[in-house]
Every structure is written in C-alpha cells, then in structure tokens.
SENUKE-423849 format. One record per residue: residue number from 1; chain; y, z, x negated of N, C-alpha, C in turn. Coordinates in Angstrom, 2 decimals, always signed. Atoms other than C-alpha are relative to their C-alpha. Layout:
REM residues N
+-----+------+---------+---------+---------+---------+---------+---------+---------+---------+---------+
| pos | unit |    n_py |    n_pz |    n_px |   ca_py |   ca_pz |   ca_px |    c_py |    c_pz |    c_px |
+-----+------+---------+---------+---------+---------+---------+---------+---------+---------+---------+
| NUM |    A |       Y |       Z |       X |       Y |       Z |       X |       Y |       Z |       X |
...
+-----+------+---------+---------+---------+---------+---------+---------+---------+---------+---------+
END
This chain:
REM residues 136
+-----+------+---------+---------+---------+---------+---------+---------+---------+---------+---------+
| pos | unit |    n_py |    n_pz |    n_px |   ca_py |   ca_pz |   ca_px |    c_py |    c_pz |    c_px |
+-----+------+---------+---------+---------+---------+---------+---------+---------+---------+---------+
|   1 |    A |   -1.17 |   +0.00 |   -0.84 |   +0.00 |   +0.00 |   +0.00 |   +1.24 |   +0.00 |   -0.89 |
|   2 |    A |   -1.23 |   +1.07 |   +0.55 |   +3.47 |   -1.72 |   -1.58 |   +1.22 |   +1.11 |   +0.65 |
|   3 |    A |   -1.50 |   -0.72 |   -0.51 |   +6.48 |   +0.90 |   -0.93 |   +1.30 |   -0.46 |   -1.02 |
|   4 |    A |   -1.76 |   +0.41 |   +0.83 |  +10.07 |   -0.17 |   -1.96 |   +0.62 |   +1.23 |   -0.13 |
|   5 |    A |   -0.52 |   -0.40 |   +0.64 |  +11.59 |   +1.24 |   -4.44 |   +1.47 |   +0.81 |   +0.85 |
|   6 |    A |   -1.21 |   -0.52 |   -0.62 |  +14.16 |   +3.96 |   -3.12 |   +1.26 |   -0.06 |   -0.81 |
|   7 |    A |   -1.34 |   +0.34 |   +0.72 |  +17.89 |   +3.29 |   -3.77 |   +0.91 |   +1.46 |   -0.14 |
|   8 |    A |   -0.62 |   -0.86 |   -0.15 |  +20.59 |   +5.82 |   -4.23 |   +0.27 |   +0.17 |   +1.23 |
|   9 |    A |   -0.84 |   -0.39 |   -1.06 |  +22.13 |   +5.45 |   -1.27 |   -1.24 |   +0.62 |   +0.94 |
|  10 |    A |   +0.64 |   -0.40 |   -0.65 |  +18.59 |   +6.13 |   +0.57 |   -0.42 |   +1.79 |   -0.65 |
|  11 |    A |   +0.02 |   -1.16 |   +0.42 |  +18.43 |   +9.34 |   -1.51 |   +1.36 |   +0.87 |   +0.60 |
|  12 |    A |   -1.01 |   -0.57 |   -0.71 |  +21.71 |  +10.13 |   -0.43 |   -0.06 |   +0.46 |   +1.17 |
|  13 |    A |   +0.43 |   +0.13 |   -1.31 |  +20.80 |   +9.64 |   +3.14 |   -0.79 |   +0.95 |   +0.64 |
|  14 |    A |   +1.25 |   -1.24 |   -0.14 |  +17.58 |  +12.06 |   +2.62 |   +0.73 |   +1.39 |   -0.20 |
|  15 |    A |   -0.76 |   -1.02 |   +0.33 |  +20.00 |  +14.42 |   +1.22 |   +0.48 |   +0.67 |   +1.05 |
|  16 |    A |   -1.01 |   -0.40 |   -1.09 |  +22.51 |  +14.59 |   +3.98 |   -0.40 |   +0.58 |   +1.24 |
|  17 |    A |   +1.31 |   -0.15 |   -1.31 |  +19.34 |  +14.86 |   +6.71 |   +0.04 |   +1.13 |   -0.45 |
|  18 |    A |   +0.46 |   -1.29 |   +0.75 |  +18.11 |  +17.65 |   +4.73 |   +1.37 |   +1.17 |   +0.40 |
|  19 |    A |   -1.22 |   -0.83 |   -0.05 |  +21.53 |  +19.16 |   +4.74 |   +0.39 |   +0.70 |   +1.40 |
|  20 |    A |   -0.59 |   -0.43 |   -1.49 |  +22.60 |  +18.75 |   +8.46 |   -1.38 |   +1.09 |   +0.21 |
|  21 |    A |   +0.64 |   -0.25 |   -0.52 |  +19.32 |  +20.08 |   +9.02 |   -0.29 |   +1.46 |   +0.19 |
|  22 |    A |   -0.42 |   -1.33 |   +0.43 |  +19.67 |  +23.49 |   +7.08 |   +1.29 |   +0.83 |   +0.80 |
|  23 |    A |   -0.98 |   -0.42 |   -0.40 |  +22.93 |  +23.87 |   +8.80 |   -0.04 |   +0.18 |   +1.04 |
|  24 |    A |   +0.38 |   +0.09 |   -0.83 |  +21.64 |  +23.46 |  +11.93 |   -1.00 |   +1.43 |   -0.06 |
|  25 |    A |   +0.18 |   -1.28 |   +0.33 |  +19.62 |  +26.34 |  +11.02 |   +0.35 |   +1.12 |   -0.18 |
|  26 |    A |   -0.85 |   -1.00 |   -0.25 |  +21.91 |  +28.64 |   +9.86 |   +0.82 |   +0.07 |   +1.09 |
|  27 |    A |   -0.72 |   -0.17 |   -1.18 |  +23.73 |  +28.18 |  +12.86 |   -1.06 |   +0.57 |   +1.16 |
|  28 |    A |   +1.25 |   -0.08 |   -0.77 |  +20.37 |  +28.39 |  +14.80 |   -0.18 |   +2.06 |   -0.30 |
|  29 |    A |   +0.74 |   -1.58 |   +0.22 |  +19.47 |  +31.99 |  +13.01 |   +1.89 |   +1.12 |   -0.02 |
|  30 |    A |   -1.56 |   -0.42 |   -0.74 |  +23.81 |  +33.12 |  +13.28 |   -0.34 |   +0.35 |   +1.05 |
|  31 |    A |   +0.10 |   -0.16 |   -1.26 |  +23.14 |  +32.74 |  +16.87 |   -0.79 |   +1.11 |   +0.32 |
|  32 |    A |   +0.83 |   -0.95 |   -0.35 |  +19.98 |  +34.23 |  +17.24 |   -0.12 |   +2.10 |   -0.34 |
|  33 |    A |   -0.39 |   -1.34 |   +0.82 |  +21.17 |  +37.25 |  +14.80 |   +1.26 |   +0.87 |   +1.12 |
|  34 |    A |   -1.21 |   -1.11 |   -1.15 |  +24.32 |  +37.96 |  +17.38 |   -0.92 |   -0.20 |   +0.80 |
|  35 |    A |   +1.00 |   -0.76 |   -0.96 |  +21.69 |  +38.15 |  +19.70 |   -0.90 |   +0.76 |   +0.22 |
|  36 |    A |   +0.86 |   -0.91 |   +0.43 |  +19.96 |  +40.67 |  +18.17 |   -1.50 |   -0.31 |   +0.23 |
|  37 |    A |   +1.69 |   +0.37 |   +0.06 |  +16.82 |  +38.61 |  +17.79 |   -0.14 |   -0.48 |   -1.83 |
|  38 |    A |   +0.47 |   +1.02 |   +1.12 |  +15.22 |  +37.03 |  +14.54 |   -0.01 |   -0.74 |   +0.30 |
|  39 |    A |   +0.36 |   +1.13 |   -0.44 |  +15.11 |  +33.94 |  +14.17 |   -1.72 |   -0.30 |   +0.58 |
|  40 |    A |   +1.84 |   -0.09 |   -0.96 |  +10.93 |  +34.21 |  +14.98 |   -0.14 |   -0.01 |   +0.97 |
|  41 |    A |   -0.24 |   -0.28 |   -1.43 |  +11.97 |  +35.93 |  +18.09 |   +0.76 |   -0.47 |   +0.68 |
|  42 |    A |   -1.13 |   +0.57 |   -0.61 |  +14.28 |  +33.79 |  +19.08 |   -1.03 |   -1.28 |   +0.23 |
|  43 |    A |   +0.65 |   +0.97 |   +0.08 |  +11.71 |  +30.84 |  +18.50 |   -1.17 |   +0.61 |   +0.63 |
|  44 |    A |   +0.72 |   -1.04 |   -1.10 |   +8.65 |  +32.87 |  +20.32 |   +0.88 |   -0.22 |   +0.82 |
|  45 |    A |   -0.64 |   +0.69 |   -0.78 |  +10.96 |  +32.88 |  +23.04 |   -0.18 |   -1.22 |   +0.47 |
|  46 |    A |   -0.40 |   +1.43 |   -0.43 |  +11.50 |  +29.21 |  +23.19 |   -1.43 |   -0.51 |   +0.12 |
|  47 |    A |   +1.32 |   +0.43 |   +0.10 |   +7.92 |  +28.73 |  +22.66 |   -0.93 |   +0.87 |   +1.39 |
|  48 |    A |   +0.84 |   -0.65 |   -1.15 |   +6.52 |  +30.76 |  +25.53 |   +0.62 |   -0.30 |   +1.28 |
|  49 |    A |   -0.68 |   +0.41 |   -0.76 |   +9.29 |  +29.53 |  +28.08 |   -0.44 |   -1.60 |   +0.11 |
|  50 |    A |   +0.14 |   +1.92 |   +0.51 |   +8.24 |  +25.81 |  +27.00 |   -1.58 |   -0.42 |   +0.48 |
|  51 |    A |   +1.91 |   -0.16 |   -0.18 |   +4.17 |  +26.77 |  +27.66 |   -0.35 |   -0.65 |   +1.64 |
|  52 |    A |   +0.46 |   +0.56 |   -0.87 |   +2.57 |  +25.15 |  +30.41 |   -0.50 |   +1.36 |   +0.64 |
|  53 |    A |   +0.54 |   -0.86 |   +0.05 |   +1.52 |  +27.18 |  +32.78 |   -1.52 |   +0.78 |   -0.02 |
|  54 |    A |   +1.39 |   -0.88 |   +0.26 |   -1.74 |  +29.93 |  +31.69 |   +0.03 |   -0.73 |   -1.35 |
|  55 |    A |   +0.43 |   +0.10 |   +1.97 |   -1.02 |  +28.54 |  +27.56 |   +0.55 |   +1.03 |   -0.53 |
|  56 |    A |   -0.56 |   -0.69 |   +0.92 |   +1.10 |  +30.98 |  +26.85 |   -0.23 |   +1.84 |   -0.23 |
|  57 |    A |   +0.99 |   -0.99 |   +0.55 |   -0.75 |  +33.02 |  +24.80 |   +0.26 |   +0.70 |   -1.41 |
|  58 |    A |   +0.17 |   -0.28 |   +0.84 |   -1.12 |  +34.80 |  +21.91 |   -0.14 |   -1.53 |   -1.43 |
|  59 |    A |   +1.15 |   +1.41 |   +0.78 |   -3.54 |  +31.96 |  +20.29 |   +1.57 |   -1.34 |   +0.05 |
|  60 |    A |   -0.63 |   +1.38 |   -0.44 |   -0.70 |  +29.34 |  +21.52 |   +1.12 |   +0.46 |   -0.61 |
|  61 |    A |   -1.65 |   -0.37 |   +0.02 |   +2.46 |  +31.10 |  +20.20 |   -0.66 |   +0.16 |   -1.78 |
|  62 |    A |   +0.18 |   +0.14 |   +1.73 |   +0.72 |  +31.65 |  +16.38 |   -0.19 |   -1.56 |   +0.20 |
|  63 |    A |   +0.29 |   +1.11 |   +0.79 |   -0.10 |  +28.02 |  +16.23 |   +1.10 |   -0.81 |   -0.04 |
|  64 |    A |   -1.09 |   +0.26 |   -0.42 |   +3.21 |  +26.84 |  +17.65 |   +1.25 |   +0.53 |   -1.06 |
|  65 |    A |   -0.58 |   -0.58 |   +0.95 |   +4.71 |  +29.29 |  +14.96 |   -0.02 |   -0.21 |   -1.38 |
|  66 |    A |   +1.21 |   +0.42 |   +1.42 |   +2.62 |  +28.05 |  +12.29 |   -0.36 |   +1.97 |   -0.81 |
|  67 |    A |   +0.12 |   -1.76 |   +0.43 |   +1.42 |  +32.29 |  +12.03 |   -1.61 |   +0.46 |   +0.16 |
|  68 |    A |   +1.32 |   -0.55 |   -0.50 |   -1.63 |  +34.01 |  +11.75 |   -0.13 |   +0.70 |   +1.00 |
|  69 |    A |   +0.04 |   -0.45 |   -1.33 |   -3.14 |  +35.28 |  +15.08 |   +0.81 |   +1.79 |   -0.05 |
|  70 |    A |   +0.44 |   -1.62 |   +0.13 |   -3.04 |  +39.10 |  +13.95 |   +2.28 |   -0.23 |   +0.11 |
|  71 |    A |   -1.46 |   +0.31 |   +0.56 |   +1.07 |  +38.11 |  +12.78 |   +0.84 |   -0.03 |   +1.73 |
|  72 |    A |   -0.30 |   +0.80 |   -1.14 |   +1.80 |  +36.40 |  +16.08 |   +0.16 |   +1.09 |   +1.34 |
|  73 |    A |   +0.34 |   -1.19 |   -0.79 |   +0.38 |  +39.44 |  +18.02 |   +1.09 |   +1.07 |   -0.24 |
|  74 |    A |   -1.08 |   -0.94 |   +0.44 |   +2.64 |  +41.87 |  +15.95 |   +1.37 |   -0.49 |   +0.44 |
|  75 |    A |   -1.19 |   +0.58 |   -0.38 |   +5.65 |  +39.51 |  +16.67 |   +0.07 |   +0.57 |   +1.81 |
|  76 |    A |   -0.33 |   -0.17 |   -1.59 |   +4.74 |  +39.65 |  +20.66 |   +0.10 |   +1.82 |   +0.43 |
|  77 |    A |   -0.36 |   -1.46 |   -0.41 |   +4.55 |  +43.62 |  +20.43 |   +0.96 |   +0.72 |   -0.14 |
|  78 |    A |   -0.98 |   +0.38 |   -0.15 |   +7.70 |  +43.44 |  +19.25 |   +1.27 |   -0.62 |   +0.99 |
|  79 |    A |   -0.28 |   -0.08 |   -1.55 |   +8.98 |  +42.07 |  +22.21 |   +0.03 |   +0.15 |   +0.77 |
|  80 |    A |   -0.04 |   -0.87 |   -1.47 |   +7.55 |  +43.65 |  +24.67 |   +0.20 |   +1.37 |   -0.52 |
|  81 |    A |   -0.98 |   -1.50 |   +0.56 |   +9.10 |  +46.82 |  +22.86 |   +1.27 |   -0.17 |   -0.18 |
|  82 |    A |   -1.56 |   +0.46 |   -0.42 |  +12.56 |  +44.86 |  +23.34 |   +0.30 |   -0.04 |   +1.42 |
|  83 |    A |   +0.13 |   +0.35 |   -1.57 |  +11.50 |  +44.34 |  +27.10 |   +0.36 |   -1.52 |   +0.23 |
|  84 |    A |   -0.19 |   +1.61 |   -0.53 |  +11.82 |  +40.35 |  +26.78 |   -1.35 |   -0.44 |   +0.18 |
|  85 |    A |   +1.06 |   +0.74 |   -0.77 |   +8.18 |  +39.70 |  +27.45 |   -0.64 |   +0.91 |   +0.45 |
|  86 |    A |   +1.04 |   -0.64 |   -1.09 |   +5.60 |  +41.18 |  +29.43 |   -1.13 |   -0.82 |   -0.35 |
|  87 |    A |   +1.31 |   +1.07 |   +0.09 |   +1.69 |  +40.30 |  +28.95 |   -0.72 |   +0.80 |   +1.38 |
|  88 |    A |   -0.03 |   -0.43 |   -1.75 |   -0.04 |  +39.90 |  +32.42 |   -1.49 |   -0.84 |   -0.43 |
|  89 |    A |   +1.30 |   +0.97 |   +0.05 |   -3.85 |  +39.40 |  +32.64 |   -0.63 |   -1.44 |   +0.82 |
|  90 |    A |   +0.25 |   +1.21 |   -0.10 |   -5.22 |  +35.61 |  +32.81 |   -1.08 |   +0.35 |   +1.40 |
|  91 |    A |   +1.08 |   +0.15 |   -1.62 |   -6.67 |  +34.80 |  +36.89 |   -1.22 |   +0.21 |   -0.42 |
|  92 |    A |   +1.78 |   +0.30 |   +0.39 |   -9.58 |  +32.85 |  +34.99 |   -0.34 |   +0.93 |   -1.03 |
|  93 |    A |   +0.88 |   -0.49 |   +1.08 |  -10.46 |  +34.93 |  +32.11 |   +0.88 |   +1.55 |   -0.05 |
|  94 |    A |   -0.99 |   -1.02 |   +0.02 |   -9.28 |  +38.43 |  +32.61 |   -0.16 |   +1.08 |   -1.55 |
|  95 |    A |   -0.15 |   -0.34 |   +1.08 |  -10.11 |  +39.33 |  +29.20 |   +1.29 |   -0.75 |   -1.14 |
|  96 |    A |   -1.38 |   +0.86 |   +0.45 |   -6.83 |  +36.73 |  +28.14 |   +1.03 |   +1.03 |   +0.62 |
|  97 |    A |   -1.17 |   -0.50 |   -0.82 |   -3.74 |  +38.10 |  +28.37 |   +1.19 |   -1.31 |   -0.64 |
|  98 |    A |   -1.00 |   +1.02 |   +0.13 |   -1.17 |  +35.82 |  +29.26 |   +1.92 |   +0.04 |   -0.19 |
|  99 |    A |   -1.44 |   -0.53 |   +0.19 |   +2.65 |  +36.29 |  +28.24 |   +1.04 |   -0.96 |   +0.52 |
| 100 |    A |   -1.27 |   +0.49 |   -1.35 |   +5.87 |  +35.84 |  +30.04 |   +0.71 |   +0.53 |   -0.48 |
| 101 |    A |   -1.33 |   -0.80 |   +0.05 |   +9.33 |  +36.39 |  +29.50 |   +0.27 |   +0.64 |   +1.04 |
| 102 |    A |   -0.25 |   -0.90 |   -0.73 |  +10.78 |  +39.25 |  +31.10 |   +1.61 |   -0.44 |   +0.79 |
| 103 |    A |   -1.50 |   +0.41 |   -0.07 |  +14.26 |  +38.76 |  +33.11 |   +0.77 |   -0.12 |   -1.09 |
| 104 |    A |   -0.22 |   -0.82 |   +0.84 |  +15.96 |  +40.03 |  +30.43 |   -0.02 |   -0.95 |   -1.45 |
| 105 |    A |   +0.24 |   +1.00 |   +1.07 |  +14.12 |  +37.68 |  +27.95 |   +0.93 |   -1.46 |   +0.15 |
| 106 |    A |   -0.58 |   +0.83 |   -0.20 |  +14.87 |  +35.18 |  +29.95 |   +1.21 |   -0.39 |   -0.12 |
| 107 |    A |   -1.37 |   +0.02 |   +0.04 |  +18.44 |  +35.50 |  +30.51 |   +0.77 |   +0.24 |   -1.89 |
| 108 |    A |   -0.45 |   +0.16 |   +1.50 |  +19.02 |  +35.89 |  +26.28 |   -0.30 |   -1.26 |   +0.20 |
| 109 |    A |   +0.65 |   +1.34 |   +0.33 |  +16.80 |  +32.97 |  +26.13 |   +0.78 |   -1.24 |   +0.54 |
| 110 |    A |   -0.76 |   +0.83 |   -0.18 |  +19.11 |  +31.21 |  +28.25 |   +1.13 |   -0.50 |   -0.75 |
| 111 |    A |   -1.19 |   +0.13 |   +0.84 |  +22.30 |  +31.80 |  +26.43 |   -0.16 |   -0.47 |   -1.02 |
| 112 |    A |   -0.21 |   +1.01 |   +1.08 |  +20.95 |  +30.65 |  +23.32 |   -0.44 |   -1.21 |   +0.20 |
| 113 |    A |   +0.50 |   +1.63 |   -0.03 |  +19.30 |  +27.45 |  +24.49 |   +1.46 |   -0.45 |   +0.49 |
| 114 |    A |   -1.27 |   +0.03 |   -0.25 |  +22.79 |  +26.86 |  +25.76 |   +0.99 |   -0.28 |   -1.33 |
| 115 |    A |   -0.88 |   +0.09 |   +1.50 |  +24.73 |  +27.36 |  +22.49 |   -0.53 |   -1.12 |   -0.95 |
| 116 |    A |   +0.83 |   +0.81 |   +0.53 |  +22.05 |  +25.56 |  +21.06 |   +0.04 |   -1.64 |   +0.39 |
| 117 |    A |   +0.05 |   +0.90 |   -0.26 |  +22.15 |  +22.68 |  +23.02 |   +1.18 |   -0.57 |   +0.17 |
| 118 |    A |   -2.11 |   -0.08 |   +0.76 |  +26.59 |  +22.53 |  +22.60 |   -1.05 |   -0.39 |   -1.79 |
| 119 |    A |   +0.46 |   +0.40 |   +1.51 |  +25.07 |  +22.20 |  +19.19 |   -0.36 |   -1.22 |   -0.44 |
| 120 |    A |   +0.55 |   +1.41 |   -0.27 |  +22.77 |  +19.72 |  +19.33 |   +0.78 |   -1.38 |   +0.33 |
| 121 |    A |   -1.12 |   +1.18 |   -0.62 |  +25.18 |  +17.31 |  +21.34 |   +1.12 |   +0.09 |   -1.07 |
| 122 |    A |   -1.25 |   -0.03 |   +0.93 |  +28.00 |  +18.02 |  +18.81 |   -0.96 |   -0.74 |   -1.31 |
| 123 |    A |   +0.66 |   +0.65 |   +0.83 |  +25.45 |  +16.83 |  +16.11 |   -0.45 |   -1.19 |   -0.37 |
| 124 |    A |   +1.08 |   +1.03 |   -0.32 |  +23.60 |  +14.36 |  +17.68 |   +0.83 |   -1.11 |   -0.64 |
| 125 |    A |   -0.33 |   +1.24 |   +0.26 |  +26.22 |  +11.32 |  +16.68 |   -0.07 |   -0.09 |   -2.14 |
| 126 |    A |   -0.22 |   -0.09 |   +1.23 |  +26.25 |  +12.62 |  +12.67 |   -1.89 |   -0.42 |   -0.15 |
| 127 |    A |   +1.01 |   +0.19 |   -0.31 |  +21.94 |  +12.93 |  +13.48 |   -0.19 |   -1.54 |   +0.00 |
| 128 |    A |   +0.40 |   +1.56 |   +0.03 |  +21.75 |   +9.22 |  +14.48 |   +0.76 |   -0.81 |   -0.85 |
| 129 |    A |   -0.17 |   +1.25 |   +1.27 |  +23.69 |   +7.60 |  +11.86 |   -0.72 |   +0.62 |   -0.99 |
| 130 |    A |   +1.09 |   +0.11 |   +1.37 |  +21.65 |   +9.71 |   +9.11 |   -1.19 |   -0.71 |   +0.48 |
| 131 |    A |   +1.27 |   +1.05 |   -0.48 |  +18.52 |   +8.35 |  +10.89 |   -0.11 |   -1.27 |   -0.18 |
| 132 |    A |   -0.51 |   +1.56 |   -0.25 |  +20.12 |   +4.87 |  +11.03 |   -0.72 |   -0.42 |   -1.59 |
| 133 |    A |   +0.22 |   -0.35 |   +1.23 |  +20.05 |   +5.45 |   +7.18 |   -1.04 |   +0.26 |   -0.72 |
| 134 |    A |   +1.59 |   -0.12 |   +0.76 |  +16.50 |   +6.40 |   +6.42 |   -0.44 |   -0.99 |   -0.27 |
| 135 |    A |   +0.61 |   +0.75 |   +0.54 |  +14.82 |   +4.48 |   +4.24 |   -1.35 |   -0.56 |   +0.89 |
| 136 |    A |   +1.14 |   +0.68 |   -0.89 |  +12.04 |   +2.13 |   +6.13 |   -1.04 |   -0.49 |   -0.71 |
+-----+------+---------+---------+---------+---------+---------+---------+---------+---------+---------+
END
C-alpha cells in the first residue's frame, strides 16, 4: 500500500486538529470542574443518559470509558454518593443492576451538554476547515 508523502502544510493541519481538540477539552473538563464533577463523571453521565434503554450498566459504562469493570463500578459509587445516579434492578435479569440518572444528575447533565453544545457550534466552522485540510 503506496501512501503520499506528507507535506508541511498537512503536518500543520494535524497539528492545529490536535490543538483545537485539546482545547476543546480543557474547556470540556473547566466546565465539568465548575460543576463539581470530574471530567470521568461528567463523561459517565453523558454515557448513561446516551444508553439505550436496559444497557446502561456497569459492563456498558467501563467499556464506553475505556475502564476496568472493578474502576467503572468505583466511579458509579461515586455517584450515587453525589445523588446523580441511582442503580435499579434489571426486569430480565434481576441479578443486573441497571443505572439511571437521578433528577439531580440529570438536570447538571443538562447544563453541561448545553455549554457544551454553545461550544461545539462556536467550533464547528474552525473543525471543518481543519478537516477540509487532512491529508487524504
């Protein structure tokens, strides 16, 4: 397989991605920090609100995290010792326990997907010209 030779300017390009992307981050974990979450718990969150419903699980929130199960578990006990989730046993398998944001969760969880997504849209036109820019 024949790849062309990368130019400066496509290094540049990788650069600047890289860059917005970090910044987008720190703004991401800013946020989540005045909201007295981690960034983890702020992402948990977004990841258990996002779950179909009866995935959101333990098992589904480490792999989603990229975390070990035991990790993932400690994170969610953590939260339900903040009062943003609640775990509620599974219909079909009542040895599952299935997790839920709590009002509470929810309503943080709102405000930052909110800020977040003001973000996003303020980004998005700097986003699609680095993209434009990636090397092919």
């Amino acid at each position: 397989m024949s790849h062309r030779k990368l130019t400066d300017a496509d290094y540049e390009a990788l650069a600047e991605f890289r860059f917005s992307l970090r910044q987008f981050l720190a703004f991401s974990e800013a946020e989540a920090a005045a909201s007295g979450l981690t960034p983890q718990q702020h992402q948990a969150l977004l990841v258990l609100r996002a779950a179909r419903q009866g995935s959101g699980t333990v098992g589904h929130l480490a792999e989603r995290l990229i975390l070990k199960p035991h990790s993932a578990s400690g994170l969610v006990d953590r939260l339900v010792t903040l009062g943003l989730v609640e775990r509620r046993s599974s219909e079909r398998d009542k040895r599952q326990a299935l997790l839920a944001l709590t009002d509470q969760g929810q309503q943080v969880l709102e405000t930052l997907s909110d800020i977040h997504r003001q973000e996003i849209r303020r980004l998005r036109p700097l986003l699609m010209s680095l993209l434009a820019r990636m090397p092919g």
